[in-house]
N, CA, C and O of each residue as an XYZ file, in Angstrom:
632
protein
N     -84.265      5.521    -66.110
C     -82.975      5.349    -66.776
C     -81.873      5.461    -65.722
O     -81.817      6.377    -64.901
N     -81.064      4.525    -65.808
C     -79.644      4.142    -64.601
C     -79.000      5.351    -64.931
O     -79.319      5.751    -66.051
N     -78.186      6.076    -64.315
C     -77.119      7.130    -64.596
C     -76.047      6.922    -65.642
O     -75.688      7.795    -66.433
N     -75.476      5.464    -65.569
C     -74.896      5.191    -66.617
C     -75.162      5.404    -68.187
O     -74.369      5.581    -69.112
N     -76.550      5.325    -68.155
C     -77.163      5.416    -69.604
C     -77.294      6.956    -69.847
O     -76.967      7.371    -70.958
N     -77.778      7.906    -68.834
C     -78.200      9.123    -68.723
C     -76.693      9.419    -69.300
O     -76.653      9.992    -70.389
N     -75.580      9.116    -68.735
C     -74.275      9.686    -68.933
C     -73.944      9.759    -70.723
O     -73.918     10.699    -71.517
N     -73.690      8.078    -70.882
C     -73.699      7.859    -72.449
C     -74.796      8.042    -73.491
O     -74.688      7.666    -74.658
N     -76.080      8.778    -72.863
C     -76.963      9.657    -73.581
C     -76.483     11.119    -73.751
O     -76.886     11.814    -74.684
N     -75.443     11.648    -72.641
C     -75.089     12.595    -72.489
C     -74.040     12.729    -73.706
O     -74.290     13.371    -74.726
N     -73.038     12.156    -73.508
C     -72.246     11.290    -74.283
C     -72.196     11.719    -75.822
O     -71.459     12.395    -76.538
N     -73.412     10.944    -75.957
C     -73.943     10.667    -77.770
C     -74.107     11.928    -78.592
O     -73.754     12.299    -79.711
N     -74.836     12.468    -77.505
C     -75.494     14.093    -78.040
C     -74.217     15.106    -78.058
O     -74.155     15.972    -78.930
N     -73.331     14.989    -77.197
C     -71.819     15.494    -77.467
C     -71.592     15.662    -78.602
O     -71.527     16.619    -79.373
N     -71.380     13.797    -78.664
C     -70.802     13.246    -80.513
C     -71.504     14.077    -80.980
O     -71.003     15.198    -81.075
N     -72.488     13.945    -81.309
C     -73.689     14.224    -82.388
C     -73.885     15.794    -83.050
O     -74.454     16.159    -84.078
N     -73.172     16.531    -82.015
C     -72.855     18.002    -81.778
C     -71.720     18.299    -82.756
O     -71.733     19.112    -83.680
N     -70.608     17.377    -82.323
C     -69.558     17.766    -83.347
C     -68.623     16.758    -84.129
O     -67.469     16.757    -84.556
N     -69.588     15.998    -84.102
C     -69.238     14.536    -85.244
C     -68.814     15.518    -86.606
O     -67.689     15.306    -87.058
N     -69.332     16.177    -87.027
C     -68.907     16.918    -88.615
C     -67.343     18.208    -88.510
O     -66.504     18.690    -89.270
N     -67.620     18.251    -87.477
C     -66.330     19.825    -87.577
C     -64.689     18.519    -86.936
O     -64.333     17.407    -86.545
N     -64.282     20.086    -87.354
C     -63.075     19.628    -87.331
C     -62.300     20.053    -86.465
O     -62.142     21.233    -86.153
N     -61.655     18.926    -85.928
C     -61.098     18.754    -84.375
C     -62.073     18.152    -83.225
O     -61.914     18.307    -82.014
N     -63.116     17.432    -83.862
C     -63.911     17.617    -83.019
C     -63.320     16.359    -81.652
O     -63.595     16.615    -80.480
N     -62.724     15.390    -81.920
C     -61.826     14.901    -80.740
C     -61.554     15.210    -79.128
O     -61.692     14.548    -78.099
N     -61.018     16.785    -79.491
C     -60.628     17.416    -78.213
C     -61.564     17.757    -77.440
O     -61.346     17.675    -76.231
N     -62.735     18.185    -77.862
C     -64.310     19.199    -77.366
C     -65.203     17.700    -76.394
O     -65.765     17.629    -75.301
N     -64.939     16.776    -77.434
C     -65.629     15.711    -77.026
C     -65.068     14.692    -76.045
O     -65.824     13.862    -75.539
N     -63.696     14.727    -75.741
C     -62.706     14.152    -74.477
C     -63.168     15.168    -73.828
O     -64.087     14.819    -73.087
N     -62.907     16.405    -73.774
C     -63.193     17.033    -72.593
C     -64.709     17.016    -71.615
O     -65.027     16.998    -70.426
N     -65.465     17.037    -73.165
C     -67.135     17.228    -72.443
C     -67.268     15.588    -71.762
O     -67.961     15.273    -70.794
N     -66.539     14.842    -72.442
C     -66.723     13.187    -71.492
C     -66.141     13.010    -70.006
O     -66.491     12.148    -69.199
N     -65.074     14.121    -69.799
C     -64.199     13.746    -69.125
C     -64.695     14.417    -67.734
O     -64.472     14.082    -66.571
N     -65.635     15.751    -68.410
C     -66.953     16.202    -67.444
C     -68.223     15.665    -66.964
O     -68.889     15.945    -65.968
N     -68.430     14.674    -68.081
C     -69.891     13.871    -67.666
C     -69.552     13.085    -66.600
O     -69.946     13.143    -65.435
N     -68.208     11.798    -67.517
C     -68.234     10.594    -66.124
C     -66.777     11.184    -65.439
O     -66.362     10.147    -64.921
N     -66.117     11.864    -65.238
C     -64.796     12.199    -64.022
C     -63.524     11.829    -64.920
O     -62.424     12.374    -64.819
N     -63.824     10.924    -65.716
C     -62.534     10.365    -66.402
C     -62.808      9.982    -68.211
O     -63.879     10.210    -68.771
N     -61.878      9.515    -68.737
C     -62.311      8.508    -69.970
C     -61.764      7.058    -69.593
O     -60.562      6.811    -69.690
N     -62.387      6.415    -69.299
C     -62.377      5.624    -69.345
C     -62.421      4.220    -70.301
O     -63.542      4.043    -70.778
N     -61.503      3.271    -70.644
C     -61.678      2.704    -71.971
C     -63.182      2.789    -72.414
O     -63.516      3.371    -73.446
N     -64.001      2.216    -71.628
C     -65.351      2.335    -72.397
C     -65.707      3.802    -73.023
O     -66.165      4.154    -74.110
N     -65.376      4.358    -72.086
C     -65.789      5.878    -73.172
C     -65.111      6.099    -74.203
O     -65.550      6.734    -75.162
N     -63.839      5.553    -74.131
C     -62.674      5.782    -75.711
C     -63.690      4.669    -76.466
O     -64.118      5.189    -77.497
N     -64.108      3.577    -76.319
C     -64.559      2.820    -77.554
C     -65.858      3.852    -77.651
O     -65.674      4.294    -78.785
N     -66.958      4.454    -77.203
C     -67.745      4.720    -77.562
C     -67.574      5.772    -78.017
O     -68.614      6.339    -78.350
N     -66.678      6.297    -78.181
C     -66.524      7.592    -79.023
C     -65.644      7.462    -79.994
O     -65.947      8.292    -80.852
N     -64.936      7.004    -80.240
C     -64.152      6.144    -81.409
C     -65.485      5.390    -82.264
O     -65.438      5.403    -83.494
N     -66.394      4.887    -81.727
C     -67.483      4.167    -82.116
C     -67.945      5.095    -83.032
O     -67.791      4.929    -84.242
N     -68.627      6.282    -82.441
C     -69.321      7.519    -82.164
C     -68.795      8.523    -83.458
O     -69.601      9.124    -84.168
N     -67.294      8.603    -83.645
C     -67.003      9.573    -84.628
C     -66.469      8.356    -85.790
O     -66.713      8.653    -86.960
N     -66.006      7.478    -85.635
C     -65.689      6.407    -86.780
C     -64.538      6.319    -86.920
O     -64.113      6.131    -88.060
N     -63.660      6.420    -85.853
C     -61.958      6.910    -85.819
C     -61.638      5.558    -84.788
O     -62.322      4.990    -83.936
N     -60.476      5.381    -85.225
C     -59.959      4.028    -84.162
C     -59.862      4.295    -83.352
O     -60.005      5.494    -83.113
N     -59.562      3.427    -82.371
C     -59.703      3.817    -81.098
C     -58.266      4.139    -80.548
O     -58.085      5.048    -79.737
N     -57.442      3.493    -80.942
C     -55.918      4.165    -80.793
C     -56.269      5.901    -81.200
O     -56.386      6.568    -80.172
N     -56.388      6.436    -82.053
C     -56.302      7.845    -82.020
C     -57.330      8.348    -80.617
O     -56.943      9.179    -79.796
N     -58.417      7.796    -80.566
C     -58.928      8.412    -78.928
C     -57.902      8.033    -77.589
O     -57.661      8.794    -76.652
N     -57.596      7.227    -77.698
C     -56.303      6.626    -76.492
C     -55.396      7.315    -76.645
O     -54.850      7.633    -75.589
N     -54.622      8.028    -78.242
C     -53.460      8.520    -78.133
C     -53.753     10.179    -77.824
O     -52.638     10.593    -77.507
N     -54.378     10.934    -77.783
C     -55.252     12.066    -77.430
C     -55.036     12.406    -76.265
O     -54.320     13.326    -75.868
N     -56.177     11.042    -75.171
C     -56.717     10.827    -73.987
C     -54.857     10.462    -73.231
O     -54.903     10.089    -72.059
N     -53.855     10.532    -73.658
C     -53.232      9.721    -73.049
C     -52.112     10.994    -73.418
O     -51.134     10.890    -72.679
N     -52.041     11.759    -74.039
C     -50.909     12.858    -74.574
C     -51.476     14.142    -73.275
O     -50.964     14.656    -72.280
N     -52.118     14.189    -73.625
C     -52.598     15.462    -72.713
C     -53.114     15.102    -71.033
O     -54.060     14.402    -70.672
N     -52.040     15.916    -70.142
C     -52.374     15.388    -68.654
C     -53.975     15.860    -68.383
O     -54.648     15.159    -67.626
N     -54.545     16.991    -68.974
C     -56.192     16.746    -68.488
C     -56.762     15.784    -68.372
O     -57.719     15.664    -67.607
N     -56.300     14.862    -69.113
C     -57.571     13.691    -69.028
C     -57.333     12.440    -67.885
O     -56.238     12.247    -67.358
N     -57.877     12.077    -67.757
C     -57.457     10.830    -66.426
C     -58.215     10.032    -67.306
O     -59.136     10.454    -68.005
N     -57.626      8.341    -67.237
C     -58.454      7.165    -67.645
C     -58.692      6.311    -66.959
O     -58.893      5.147    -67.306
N     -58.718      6.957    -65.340
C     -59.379      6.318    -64.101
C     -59.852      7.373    -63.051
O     -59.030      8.171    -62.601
N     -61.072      7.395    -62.675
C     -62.114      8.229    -61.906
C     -60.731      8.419    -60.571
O     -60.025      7.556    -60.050
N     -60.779      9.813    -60.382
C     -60.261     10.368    -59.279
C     -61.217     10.748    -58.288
O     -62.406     11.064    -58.267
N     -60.185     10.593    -57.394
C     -60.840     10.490    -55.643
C     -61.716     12.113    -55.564
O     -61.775     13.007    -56.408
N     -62.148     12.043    -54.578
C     -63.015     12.911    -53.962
C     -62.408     14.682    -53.740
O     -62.796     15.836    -53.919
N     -61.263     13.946    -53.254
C     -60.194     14.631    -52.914
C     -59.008     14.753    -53.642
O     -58.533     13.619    -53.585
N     -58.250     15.447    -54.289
C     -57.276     15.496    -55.214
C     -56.159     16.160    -54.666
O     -56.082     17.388    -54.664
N     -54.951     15.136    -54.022
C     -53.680     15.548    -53.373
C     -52.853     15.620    -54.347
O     -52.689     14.699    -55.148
N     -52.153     16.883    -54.390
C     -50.545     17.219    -55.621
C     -49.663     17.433    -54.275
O     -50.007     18.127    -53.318
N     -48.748     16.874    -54.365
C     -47.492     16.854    -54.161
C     -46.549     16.875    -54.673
O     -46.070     15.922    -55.289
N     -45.791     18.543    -54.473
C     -45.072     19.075    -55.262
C     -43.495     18.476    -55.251
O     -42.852     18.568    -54.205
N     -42.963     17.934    -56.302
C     -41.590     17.504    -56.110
C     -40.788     18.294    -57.152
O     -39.803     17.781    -57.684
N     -41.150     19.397    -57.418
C     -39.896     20.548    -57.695
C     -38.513     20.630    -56.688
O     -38.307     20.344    -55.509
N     -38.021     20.953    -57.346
C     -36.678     21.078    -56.826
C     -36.637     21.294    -54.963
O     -36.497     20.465    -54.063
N     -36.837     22.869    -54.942
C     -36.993     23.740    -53.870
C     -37.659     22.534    -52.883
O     -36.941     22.107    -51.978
N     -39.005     21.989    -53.045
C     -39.751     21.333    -52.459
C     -38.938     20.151    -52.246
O     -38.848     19.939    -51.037
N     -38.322     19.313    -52.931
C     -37.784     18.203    -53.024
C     -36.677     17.969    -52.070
O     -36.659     17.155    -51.146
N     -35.756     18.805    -52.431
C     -34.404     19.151    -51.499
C     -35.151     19.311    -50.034
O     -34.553     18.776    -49.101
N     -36.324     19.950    -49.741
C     -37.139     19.855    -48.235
C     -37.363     19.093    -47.469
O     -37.365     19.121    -46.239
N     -37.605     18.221    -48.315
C     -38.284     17.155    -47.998
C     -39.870     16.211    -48.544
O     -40.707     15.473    -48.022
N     -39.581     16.813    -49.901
C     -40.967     16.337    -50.420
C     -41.339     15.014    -50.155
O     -42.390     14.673    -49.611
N     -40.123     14.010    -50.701
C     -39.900     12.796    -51.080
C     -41.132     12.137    -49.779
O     -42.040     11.307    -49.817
N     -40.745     12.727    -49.076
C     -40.875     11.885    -47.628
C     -42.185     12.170    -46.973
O     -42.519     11.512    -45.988
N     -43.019     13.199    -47.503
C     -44.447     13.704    -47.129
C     -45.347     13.094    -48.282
O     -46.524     13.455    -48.293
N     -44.984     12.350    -49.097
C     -45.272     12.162    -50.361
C     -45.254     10.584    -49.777
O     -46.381     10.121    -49.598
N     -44.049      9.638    -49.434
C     -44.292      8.617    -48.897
C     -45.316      8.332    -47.925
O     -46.267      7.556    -48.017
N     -44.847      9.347    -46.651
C     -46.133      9.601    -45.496
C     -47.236      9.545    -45.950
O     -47.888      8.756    -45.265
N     -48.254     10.265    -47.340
C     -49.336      9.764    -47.862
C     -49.691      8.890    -47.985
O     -50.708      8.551    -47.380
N     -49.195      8.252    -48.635
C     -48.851      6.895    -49.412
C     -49.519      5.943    -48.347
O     -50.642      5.441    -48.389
N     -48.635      5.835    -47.474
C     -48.705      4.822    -45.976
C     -49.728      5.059    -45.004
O     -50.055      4.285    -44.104
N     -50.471      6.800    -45.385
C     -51.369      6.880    -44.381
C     -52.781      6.380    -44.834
O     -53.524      5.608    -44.228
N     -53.038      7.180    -46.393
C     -54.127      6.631    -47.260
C     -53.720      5.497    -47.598
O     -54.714      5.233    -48.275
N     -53.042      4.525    -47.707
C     -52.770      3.260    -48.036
C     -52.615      2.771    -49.469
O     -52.850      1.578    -49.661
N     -52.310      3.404    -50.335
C     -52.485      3.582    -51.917
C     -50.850      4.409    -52.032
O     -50.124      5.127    -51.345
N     -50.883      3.612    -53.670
C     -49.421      4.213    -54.197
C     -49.451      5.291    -54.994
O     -50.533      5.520    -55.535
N     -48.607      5.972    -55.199
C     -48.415      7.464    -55.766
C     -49.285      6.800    -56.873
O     -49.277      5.581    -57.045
N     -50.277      7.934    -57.855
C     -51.168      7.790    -58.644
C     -52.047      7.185    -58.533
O     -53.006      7.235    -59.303
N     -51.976      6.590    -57.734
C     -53.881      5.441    -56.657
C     -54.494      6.494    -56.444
O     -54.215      7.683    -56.289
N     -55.878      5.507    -56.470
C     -57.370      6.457    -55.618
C     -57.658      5.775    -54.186
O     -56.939      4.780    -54.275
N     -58.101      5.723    -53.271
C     -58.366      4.778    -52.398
C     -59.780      4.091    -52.554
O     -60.698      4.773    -53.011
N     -59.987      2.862    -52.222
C     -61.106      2.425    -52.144
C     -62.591      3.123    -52.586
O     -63.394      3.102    -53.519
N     -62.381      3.783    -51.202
C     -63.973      4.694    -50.973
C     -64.175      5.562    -51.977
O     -65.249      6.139    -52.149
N     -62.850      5.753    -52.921
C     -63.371      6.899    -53.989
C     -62.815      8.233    -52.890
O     -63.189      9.292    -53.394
N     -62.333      8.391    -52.059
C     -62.211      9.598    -51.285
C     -60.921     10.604    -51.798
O     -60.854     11.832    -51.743
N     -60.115      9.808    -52.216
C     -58.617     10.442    -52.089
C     -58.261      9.867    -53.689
O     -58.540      8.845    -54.316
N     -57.677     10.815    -53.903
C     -56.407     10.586    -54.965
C     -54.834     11.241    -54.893
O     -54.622     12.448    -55.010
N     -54.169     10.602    -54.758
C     -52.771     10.893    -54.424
C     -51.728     10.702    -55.913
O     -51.431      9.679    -56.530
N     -51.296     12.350    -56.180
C     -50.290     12.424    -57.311
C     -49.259     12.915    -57.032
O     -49.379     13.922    -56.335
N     -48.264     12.632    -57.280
C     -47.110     13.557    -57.306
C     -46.728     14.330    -58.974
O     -46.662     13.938    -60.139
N     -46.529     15.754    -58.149
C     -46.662     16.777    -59.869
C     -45.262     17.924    -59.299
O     -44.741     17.882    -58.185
N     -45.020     18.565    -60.057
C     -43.962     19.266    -60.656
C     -44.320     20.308    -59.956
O     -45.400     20.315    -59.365
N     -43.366     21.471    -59.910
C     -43.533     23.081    -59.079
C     -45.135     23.070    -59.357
O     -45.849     22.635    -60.261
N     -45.397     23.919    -57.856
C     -46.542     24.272    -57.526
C     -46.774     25.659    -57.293
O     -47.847     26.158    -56.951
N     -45.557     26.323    -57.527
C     -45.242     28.124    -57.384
C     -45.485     28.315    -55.947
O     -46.022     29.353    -55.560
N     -45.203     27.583    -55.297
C     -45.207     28.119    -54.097
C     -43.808     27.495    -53.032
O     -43.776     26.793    -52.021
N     -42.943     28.054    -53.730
C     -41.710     27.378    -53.740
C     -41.349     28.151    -51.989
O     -41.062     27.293    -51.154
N     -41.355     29.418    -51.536
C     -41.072     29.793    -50.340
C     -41.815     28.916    -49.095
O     -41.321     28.962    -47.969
N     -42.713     28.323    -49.292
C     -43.655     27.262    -48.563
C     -43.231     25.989    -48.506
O     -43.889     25.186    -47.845
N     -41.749     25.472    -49.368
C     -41.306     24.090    -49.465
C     -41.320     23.406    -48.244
O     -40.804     24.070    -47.344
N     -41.733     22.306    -47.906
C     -42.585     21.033    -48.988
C     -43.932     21.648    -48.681
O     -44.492     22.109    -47.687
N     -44.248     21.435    -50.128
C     -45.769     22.035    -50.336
C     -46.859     20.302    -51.224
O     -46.572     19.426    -52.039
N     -48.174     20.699    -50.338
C     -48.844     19.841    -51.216
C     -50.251     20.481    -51.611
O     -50.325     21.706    -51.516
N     -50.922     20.060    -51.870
C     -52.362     20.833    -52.714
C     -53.100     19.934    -52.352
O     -52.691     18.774    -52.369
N     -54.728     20.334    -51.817
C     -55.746     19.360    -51.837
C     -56.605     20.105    -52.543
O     -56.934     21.240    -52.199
N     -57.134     19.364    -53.850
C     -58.258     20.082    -54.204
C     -58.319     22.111    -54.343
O     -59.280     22.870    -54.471
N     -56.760     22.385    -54.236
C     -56.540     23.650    -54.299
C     -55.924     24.417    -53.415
O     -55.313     25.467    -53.610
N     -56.176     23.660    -52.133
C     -55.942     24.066    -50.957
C     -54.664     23.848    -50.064
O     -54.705     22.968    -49.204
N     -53.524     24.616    -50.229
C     -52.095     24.781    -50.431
C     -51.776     24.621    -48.763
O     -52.345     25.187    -47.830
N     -50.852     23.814    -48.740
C     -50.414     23.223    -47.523
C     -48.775     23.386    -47.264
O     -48.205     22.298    -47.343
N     -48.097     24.253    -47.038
C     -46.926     24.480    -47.031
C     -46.170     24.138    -45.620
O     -46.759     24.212    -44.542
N     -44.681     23.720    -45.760
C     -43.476     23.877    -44.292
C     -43.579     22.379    -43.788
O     -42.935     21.757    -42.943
N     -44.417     22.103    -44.453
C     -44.653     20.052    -44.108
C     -43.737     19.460    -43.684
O     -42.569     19.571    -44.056
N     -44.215     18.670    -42.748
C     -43.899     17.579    -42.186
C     -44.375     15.723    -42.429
O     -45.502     15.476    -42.860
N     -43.740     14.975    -42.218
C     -44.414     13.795    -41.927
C     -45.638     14.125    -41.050
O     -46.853     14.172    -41.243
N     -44.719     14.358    -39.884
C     -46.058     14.235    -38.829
C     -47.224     14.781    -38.993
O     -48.163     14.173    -38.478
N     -47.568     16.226    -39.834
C     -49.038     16.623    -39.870
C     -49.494     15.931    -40.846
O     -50.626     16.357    -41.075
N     -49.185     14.933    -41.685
C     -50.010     14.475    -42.709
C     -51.088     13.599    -42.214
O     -51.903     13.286    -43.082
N     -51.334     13.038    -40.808
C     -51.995     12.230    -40.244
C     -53.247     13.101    -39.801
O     -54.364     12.620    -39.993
N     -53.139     14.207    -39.287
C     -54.585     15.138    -38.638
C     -54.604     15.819    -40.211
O     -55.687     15.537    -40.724
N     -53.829     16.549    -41.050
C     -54.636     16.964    -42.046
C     -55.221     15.969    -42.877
O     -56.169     16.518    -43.438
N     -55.126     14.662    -43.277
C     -55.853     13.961    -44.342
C     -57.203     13.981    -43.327
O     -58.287     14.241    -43.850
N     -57.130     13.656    -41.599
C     -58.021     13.195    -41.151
C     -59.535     14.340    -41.222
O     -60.732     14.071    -41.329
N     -58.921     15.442    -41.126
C     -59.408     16.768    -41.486
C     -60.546     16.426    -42.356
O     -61.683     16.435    -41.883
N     -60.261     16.024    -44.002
C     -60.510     15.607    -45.106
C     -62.063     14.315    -44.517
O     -63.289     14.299    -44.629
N     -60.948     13.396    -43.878
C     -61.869     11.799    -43.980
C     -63.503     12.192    -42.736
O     -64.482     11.494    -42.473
N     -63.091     13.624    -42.261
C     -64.570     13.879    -40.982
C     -65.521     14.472    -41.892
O     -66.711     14.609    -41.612
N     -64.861     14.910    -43.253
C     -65.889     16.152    -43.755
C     -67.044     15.416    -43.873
O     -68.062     16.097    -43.756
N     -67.259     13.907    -44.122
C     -68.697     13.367    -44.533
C     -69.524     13.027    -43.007
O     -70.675     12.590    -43.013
């Protein structure tokens, strides 16, 4: 069995779990959003399929709440904080520097699946302005210029 099928076997048995209770919507975006990385339209029709609900109410769900992504994120998950503190720093411009170094626009993944580049709101680490996040890992006092050896940091790990 291809992984794909293993997944939407995974999937089914979700549904199948809480097709009867109530709310069951939210339990079942999330457990999808753990199997394949995202929801992806196909997973909104098959679970719209799955509980007997249109598929606009799985889209409007999947699309209200920032947990969910409805495109597979990179390997790597860059936040770039454009809060205030950060912003007035110089966010704008370490945030472009991404952009131009991974080659993808704010909310892109790159190619390889490696990177995903977002820009998000205070990161509480406002004394560190411009601050960005990889995957958790808090990067504060930024510059343009280090964004080139730290992504590269990232692109040796494989």
């Amino acid at each position: 069995m291809d992984q794909s099928k293993e997944k939407f076997a995974q999937l089914q048995e979700l549904i199948e779990s809480h097709k009867n209770m109530k709310g069951a919507l939210m339990p079942i975006l999330q457990g999808a959003q753990g199997i394949f990385g995202c929801v992806s339209e196909d997973v909104q029709k098959f679970i719209a399929e799955g509980l007997g609900v249109p598929l606009s109410e799985v889209y409007g769900v999947a699309t209200f709440y920032a947990q969910f992504s409805l495109h597979p994120k990179g390997e790597y998950l860059i936040n770039v904080c454009l809060g205030t503190a950060c912003y007035v720093k110089g966010s704008q411009t370490i945030l472009d520097k991404l952009s131009e170094v991974l080659e993808i626009p704010v909310g892109g993944t790159t190619p390889d699946g490696k990177f995903t580049l977002e820009a998000t709101r205070c990161l509480g680490a406002c004394g560190l302005a411009p601050v960005m996040m990889i995957n958790g890992e808090v990067y504060g006092r930024l510059t343009p210029d280090a964004i080139p050896a730290i992504i590269e940091k990232y692109r040796a790990k494989d």
